[in-house]
N, C-alpha and C positions, 0 to 999 in steps of 0.2 A: 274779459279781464275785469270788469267791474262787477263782476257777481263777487270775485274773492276781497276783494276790495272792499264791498260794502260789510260781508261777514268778518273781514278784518277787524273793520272799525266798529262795528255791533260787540264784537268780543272786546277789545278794546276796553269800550264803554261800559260795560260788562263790570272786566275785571277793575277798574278804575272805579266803580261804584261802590263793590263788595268792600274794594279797599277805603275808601273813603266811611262807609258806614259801619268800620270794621275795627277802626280808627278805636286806640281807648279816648274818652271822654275826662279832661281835664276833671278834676276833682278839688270843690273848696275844702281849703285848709280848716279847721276849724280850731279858733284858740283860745289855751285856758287862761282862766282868770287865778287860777291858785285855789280853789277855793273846793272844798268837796263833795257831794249832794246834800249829805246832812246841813253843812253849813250855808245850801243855798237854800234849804227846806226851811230850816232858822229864821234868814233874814227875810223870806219869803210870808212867815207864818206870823211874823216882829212887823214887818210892812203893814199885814191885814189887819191885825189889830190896832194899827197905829188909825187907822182908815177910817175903821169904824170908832175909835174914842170920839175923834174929829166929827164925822156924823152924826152920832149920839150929843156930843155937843152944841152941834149949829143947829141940830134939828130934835131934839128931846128924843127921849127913850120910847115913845111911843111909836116914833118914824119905822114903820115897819121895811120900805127900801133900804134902810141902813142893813140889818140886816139880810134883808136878799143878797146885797153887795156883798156884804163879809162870806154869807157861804159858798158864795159864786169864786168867791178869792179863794177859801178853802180850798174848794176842787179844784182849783187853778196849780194851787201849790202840790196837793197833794197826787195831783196827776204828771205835776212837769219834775217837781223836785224830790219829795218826800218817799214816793212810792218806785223808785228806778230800780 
């Protein structure tokens, strides 16, 4: 009696797994802002430049980091927002 007993509960556990990992998987809601790529690319591309006046100002036009930073912003923007 305990041999069907154990394949019982082996199936069981079994079936109870498949289900479990079988399961759909909650899904984050994502929400918009109103707002549409071009115009995130805009504000995006308005930000970098604002960046780099600001470091060209504290730190003169020769600061060659200012500029790493702005192009680093570039590809920032033009990878997340500009280029979709």
């Amino acid at each position: 009696m305990r041999k069907p007993i154990s394949y019982f509960t082996t199936v069981a556990m079994f079936v109870v797994l498949m289900l479990a990992l079988s399961a759909p998987v909650a899904q984050r809601s994502v929400k918009a802002d109103g707002k549409t790529l071009q115009e995130k690319c805009d504000d995006c591309t308005i930000r970098n430049n604002d960046r780099l006046e600001q470091c060209v100002a504290v730190h003169g036009v020769d600061h060659i980091p200012c500029y790493d930073k702005y192009n680093e912003g570039v590809v920032h923007c033009y990878r997340n927002f500009c280029e979709q």
